[in-house]
N, CA, C and O atoms as a GROMACS GRO file, in nm:
protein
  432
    1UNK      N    1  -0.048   0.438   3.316
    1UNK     CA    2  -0.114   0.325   3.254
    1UNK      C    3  -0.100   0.341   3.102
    1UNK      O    4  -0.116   0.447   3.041
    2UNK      N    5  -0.065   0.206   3.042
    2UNK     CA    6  -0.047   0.236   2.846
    2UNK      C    7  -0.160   0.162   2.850
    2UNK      O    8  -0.218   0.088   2.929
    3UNK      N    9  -0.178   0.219   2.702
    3UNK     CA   10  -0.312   0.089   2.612
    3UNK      C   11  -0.326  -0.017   2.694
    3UNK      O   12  -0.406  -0.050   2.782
    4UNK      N   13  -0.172  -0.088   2.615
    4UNK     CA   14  -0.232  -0.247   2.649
    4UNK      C   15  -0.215  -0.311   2.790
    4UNK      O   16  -0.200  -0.430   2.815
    5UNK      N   17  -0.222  -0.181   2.897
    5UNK     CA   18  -0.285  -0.232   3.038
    5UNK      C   19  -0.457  -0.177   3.093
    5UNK      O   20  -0.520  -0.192   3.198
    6UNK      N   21  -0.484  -0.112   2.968
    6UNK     CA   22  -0.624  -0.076   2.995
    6UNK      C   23  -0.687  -0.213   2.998
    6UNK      O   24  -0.654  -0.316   2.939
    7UNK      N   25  -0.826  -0.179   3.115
    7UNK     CA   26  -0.895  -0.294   3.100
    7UNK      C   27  -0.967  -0.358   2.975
    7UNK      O   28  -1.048  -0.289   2.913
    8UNK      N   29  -0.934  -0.527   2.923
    8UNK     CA   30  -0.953  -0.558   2.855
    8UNK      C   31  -0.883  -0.560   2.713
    8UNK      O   32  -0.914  -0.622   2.611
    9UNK      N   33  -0.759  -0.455   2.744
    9UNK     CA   34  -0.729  -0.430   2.578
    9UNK      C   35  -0.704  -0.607   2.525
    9UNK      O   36  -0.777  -0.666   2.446
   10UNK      N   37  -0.596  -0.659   2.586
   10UNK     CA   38  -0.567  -0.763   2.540
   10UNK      C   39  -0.634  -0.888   2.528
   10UNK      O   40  -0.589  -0.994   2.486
   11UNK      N   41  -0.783  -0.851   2.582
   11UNK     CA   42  -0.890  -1.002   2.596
   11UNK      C   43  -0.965  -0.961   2.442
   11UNK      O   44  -1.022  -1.058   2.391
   12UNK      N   45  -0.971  -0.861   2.382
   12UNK     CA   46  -1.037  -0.792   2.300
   12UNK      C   47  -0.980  -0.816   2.157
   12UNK      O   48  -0.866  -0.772   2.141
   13UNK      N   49  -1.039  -0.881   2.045
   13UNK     CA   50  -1.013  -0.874   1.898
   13UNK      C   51  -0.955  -0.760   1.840
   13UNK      O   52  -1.046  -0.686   1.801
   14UNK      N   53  -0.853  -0.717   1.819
   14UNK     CA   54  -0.835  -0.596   1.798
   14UNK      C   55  -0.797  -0.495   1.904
   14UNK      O   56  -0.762  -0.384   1.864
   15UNK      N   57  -0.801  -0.520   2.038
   15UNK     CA   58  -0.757  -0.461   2.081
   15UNK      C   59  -0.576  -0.406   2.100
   15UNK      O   60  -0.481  -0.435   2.027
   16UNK      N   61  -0.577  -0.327   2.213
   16UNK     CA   62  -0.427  -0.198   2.198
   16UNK      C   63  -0.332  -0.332   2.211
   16UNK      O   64  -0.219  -0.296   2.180
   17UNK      N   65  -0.333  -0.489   2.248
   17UNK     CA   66  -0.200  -0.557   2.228
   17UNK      C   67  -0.194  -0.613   2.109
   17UNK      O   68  -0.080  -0.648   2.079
   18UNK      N   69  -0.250  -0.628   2.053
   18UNK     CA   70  -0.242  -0.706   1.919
   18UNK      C   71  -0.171  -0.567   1.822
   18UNK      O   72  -0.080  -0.593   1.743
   19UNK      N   73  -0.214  -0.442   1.836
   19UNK     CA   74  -0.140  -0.350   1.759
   19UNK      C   75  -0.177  -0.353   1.606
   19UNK      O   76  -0.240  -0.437   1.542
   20UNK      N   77  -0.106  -0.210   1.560
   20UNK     CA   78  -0.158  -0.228   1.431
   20UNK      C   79  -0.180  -0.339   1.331
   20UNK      O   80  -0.278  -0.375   1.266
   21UNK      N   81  -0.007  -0.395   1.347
   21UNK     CA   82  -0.033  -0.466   1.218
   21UNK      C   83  -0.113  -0.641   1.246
   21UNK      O   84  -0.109  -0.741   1.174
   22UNK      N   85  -0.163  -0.623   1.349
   22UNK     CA   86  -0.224  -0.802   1.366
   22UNK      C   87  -0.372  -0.757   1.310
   22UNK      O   88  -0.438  -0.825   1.232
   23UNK      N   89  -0.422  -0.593   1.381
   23UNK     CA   90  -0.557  -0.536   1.322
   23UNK      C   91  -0.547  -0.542   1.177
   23UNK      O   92  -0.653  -0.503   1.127
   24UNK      N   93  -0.468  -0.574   1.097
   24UNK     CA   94  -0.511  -0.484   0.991
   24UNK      C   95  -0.533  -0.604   0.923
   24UNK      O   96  -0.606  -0.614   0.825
   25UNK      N   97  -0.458  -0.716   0.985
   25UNK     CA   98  -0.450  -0.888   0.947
   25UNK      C   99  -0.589  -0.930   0.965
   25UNK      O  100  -0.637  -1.010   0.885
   26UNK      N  101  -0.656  -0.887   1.055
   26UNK     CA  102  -0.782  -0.904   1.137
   26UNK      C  103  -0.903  -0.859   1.049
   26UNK      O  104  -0.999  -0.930   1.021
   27UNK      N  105  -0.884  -0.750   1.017
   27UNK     CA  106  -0.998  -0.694   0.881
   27UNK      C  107  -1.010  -0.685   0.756
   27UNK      O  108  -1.108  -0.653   0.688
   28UNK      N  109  -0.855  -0.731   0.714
   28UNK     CA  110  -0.840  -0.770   0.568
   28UNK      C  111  -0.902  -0.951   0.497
   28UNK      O  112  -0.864  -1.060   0.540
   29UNK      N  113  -0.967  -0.936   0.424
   29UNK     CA  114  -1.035  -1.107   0.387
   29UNK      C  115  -0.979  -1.147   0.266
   29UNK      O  116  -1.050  -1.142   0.166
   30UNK      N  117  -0.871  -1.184   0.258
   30UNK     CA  118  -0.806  -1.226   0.147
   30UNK      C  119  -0.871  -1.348   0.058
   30UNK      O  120  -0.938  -1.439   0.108
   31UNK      N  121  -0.838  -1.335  -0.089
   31UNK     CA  122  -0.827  -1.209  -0.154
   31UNK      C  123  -0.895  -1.100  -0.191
   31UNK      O  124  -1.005  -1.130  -0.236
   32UNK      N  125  -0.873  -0.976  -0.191
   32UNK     CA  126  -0.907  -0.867  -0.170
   32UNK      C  127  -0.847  -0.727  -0.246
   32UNK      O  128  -0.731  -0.688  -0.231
   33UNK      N  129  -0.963  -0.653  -0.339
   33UNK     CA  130  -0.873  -0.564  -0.431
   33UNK      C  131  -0.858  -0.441  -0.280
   33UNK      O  132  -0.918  -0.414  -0.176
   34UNK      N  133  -0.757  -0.407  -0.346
   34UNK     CA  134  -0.668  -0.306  -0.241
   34UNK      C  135  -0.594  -0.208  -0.335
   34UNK      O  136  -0.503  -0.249  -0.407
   35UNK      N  137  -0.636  -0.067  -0.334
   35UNK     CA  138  -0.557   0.005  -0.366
   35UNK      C  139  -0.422   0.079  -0.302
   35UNK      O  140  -0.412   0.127  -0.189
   36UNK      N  141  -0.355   0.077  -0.370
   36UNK     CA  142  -0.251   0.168  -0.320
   36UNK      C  143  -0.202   0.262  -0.401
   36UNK      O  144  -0.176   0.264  -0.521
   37UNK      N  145  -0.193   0.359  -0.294
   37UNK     CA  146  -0.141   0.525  -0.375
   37UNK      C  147  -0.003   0.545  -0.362
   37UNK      O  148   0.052   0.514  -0.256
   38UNK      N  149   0.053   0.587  -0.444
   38UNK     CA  150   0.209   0.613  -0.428
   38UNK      C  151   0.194   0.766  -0.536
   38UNK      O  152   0.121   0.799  -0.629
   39UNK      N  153   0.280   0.813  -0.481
   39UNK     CA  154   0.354   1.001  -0.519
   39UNK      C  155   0.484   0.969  -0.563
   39UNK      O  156   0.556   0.870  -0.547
   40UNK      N  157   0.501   1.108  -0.639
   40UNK     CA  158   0.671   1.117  -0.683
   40UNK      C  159   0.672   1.188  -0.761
   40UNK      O  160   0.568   1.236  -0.806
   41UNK      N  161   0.790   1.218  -0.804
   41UNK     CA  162   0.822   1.331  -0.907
   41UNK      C  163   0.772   1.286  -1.029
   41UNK      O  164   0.767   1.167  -1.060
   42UNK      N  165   0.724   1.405  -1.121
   42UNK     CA  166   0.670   1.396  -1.262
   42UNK      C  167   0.841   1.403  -1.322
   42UNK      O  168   0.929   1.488  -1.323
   43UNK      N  169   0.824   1.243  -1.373
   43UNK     CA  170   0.928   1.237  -1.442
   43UNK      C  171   0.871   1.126  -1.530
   43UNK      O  172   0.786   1.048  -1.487
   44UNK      N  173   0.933   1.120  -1.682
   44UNK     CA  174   0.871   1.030  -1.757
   44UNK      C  175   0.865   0.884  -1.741
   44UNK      O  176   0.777   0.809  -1.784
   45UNK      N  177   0.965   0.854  -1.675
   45UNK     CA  178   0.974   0.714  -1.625
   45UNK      C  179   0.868   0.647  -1.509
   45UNK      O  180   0.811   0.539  -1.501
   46UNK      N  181   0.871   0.726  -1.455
   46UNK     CA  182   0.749   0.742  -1.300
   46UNK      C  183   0.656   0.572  -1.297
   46UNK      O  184   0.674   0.463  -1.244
   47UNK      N  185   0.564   0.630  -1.378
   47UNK     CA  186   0.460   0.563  -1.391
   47UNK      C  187   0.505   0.422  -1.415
   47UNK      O  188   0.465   0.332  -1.342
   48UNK      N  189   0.608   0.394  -1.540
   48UNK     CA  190   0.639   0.258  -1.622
   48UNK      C  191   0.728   0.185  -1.462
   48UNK      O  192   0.711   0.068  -1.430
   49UNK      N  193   0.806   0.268  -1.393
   49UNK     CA  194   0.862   0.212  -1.310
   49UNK      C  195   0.764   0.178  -1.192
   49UNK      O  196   0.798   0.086  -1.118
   50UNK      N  197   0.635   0.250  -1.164
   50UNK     CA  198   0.568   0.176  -1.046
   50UNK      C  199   0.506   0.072  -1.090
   50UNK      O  200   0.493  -0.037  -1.035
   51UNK      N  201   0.452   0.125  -1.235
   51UNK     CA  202   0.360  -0.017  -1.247
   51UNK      C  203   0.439  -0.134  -1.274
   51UNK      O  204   0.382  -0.237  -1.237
   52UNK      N  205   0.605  -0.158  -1.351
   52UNK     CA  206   0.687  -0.256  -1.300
   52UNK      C  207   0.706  -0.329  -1.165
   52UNK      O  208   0.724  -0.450  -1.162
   53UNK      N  209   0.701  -0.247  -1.047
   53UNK     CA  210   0.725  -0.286  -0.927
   53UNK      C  211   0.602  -0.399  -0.900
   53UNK      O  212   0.605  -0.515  -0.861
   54UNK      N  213   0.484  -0.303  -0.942
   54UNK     CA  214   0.333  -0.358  -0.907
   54UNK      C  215   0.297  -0.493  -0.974
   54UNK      O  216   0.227  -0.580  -0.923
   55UNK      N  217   0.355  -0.497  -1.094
   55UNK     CA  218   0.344  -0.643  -1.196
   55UNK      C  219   0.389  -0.766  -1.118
   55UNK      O  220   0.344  -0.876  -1.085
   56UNK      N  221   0.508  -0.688  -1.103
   56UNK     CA  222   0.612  -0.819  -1.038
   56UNK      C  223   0.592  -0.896  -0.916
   56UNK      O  224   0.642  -1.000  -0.872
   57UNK      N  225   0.490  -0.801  -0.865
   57UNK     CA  226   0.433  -0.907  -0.744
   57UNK      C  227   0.263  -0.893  -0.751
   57UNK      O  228   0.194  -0.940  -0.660
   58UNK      N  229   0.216  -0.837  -0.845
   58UNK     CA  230   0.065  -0.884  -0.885
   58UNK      C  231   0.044  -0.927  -1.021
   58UNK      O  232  -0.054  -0.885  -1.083
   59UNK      N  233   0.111  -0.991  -1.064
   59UNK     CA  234   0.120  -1.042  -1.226
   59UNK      C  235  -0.012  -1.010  -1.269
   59UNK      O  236  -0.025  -0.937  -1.367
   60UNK      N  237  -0.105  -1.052  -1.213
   60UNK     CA  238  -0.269  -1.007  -1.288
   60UNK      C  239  -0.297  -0.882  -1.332
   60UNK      O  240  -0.390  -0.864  -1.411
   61UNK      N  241  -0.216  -0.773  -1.284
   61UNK     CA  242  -0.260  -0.621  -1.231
   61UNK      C  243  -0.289  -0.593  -1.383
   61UNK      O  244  -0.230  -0.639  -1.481
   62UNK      N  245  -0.371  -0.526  -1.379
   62UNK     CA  246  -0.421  -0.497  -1.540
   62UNK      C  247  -0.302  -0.330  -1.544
   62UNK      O  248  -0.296  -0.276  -1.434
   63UNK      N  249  -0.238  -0.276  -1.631
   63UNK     CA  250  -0.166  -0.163  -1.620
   63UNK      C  251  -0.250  -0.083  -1.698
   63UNK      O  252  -0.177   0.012  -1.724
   64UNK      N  253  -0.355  -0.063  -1.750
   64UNK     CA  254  -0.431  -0.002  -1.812
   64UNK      C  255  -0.510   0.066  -1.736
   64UNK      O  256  -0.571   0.168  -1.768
   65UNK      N  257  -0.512  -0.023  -1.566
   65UNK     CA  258  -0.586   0.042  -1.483
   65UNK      C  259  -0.509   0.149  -1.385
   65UNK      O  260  -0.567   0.195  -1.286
   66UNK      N  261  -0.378   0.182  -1.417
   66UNK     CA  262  -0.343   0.252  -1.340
   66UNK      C  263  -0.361   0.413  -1.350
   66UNK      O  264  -0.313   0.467  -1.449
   67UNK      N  265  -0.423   0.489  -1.256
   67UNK     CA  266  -0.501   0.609  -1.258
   67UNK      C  267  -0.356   0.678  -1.190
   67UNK      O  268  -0.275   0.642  -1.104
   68UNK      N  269  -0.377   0.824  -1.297
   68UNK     CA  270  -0.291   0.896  -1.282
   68UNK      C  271  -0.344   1.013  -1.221
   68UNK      O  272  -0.464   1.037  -1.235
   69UNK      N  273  -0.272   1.088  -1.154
   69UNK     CA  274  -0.337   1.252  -1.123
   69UNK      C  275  -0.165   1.326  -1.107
   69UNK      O  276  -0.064   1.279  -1.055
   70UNK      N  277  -0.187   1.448  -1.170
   70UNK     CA  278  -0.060   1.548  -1.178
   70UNK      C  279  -0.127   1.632  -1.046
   70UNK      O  280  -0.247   1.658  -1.038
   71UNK      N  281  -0.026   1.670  -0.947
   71UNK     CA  282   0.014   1.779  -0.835
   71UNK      C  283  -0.026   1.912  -0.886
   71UNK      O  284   0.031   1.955  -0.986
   72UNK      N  285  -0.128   1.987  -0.821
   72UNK     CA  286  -0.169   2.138  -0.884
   72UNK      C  287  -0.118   2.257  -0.959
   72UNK      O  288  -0.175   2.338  -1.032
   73UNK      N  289   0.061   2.239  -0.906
   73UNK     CA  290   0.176   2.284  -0.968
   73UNK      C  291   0.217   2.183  -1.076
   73UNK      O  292   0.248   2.239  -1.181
   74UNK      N  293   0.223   2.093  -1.078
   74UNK     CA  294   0.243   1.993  -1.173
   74UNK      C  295   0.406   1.906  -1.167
   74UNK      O  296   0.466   1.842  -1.253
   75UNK      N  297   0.434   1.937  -1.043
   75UNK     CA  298   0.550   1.875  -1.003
   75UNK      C  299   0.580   1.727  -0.980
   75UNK      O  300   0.677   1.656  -1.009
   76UNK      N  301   0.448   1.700  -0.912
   76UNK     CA  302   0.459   1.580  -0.914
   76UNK      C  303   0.352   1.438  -0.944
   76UNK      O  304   0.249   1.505  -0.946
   77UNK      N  305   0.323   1.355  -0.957
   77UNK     CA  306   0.229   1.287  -1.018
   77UNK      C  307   0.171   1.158  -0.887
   77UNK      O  308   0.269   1.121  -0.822
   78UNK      N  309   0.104   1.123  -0.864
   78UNK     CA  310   0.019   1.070  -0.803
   78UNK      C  311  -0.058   0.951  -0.857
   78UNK      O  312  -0.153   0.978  -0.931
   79UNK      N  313  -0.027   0.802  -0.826
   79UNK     CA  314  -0.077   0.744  -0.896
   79UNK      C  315  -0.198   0.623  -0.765
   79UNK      O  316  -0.200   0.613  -0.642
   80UNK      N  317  -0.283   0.552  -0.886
   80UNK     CA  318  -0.318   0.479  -0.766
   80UNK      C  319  -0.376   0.301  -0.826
   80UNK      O  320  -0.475   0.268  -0.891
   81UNK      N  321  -0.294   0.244  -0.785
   81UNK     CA  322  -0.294   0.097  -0.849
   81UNK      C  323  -0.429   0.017  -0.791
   81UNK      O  324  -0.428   0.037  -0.670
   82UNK      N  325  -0.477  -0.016  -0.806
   82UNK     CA  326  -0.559  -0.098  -0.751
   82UNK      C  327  -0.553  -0.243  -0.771
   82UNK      O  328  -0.594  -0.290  -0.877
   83UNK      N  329  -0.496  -0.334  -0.659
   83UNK     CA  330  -0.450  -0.471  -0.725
   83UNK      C  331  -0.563  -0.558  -0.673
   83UNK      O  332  -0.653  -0.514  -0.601
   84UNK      N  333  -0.553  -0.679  -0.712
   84UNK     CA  334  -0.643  -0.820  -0.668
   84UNK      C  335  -0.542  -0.895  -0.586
   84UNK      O  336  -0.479  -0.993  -0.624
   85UNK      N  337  -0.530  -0.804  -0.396
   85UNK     CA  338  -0.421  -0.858  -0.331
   85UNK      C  339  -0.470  -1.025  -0.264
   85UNK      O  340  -0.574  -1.058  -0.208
   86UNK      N  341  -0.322  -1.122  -0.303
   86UNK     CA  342  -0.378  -1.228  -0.221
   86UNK      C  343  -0.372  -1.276  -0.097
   86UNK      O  344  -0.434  -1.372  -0.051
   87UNK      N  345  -0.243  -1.162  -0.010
   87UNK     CA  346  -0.185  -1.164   0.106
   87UNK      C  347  -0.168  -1.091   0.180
   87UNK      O  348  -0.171  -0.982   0.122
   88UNK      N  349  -0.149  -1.077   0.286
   88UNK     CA  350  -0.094  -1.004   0.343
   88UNK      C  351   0.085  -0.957   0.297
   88UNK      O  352   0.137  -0.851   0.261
   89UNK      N  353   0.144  -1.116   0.325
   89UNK     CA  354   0.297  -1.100   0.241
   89UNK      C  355   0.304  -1.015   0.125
   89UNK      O  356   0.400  -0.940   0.109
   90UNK      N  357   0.207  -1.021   0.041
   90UNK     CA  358   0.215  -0.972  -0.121
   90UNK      C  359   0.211  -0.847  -0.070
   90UNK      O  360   0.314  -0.784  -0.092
   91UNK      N  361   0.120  -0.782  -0.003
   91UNK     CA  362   0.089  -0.629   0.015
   91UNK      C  363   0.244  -0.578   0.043
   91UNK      O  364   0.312  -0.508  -0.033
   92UNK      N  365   0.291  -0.644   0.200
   92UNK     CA  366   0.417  -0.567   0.258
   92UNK      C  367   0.568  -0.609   0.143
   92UNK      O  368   0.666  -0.534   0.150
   93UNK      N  369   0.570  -0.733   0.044
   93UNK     CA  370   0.650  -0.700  -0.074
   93UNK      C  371   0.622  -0.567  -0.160
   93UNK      O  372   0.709  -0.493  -0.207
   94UNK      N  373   0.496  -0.553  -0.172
   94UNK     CA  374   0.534  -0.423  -0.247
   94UNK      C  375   0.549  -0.314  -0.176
   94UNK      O  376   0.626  -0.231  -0.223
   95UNK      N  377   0.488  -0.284  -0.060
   95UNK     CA  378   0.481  -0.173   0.002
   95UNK      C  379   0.672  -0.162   0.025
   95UNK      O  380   0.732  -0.055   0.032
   96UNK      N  381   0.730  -0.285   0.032
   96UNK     CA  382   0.897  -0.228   0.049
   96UNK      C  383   0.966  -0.245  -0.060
   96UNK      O  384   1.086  -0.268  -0.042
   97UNK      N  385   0.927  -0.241  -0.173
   97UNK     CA  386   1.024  -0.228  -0.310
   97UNK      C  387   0.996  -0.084  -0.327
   97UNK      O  388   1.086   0.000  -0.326
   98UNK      N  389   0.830  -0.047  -0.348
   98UNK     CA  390   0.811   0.085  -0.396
   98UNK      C  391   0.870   0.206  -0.303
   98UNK      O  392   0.912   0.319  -0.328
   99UNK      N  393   0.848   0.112  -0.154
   99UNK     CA  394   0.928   0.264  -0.066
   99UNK      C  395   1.086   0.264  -0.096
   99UNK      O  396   1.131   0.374  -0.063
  100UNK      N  397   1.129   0.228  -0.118
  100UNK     CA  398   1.279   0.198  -0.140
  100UNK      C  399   1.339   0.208  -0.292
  100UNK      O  400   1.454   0.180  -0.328
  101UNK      N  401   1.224   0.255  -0.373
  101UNK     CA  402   1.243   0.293  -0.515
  101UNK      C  403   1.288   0.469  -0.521
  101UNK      O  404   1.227   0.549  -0.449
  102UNK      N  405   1.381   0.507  -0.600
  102UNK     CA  406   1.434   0.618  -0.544
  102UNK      C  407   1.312   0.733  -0.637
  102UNK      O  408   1.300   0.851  -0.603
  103UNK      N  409   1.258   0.691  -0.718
  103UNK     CA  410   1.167   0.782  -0.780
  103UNK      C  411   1.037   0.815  -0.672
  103UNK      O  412   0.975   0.921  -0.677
  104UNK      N  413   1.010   0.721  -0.586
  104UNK     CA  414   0.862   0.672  -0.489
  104UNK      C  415   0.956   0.793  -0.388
  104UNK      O  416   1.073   0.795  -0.349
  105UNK      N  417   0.799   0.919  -0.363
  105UNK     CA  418   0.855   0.937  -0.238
  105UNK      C  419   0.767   0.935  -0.156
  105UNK      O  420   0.796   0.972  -0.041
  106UNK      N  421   0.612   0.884  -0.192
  106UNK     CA  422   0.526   0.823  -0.047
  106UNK      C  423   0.454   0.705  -0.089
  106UNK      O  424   0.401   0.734  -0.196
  107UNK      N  425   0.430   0.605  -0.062
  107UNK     CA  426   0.316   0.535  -0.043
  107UNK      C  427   0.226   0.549   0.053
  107UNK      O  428   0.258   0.583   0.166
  108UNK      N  429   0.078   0.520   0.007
  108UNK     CA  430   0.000   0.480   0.137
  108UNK      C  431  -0.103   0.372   0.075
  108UNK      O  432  -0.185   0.315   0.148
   0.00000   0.00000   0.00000
């Protein structure tokens, strides 16, 4: 038996057929500030290049607000944007420029 033959999954808001990404559609109330964290190498460019990515599809994003933290070794830098998201679309545009940016090596 999977999830979405347990009883009820699929009569259920949120339940195992709808799957992650319809849940996440389901609890998000647009618009809505939403942070996102992204990692990568401490390199001087780092920062100017995420918060570019982040502009370009949150024009409002204040860049003043972007919070930095350096890796304990200091290798790599850690940042965390916090935007005024209006979509769902807007979120998964950035979530696939920044993963696909060769400096970005995680988002969450």
């Amino acid at each position: 038996m999977t999830a979405a033959d347990a009883p009820g999954a699929a009569d259920t808001p949120g339940g195992a057929a709808d799957g992650p990404v319809d849940r996440l559609s389901q609890l998000l109330q647009f618009p809505v500030d939403f942070p996102i964290k992204i990692m990568g190498a401490r390199v001087d460019e780092f920062a100017n290049e995420v918060a570019a990515v982040i502009t370009r599809h949150a024009p409002d994003f204040d860049v003043a607000t972007l919070e930095l933290r350096s890796s304990s070794k200091g290798n790599y830098l850690g940042l965390t944007a916090t935007i005024r998201a209006t979509s769902r679309d807007q979120l998964d545009a950035i979530y696939r420029e920044l993963t696909s940016h060769p400096l970005v090596k995680v988002v969450l």
